[in-house]
C-alpha positions in Angstrom: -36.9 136.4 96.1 -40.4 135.3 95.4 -39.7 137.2 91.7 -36.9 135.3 91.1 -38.3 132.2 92.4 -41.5 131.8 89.9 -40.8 134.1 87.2 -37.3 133.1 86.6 -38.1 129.1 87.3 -35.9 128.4 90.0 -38.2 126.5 92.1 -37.1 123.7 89.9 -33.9 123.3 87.9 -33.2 121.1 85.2 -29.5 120.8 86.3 -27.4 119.1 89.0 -24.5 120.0 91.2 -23.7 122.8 92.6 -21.4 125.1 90.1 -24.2 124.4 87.7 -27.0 125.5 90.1 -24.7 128.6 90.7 -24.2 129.4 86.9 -28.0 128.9 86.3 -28.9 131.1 89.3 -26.2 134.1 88.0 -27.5 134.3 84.8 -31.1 134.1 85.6 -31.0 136.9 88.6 -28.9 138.6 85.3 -32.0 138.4 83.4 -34.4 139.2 86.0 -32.2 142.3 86.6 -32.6 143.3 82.9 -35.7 143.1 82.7 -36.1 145.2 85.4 -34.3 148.4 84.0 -35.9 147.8 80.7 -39.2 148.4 82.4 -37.6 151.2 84.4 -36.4 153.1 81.6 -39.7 152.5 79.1 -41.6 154.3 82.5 -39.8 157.1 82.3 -39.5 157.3 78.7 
């Protein structure tokens, strides 16, 4: 969560209400998770 937290920026959103804060928060933990297997698979080659 810490991860997601600074590298993503969601200790401070530039959007209100909650179905944005959702959206903003799906996409983000959607791009934390891709970066995460494109480091995965350029480990293992």
């Amino acid at each position: 969560m810490s991860r997601f937290k600074h590298q993503m920026g969601m200790a401070k959103l530039r959007v209100r209400g909650m179905a944005k804060v959702t959206y903003v928060a799906v996409l983000r933990a959607l791009g934390l998770n891709i970066q995460r297997v494109a480091a995965y698979r350029a480990a293992i080659g």
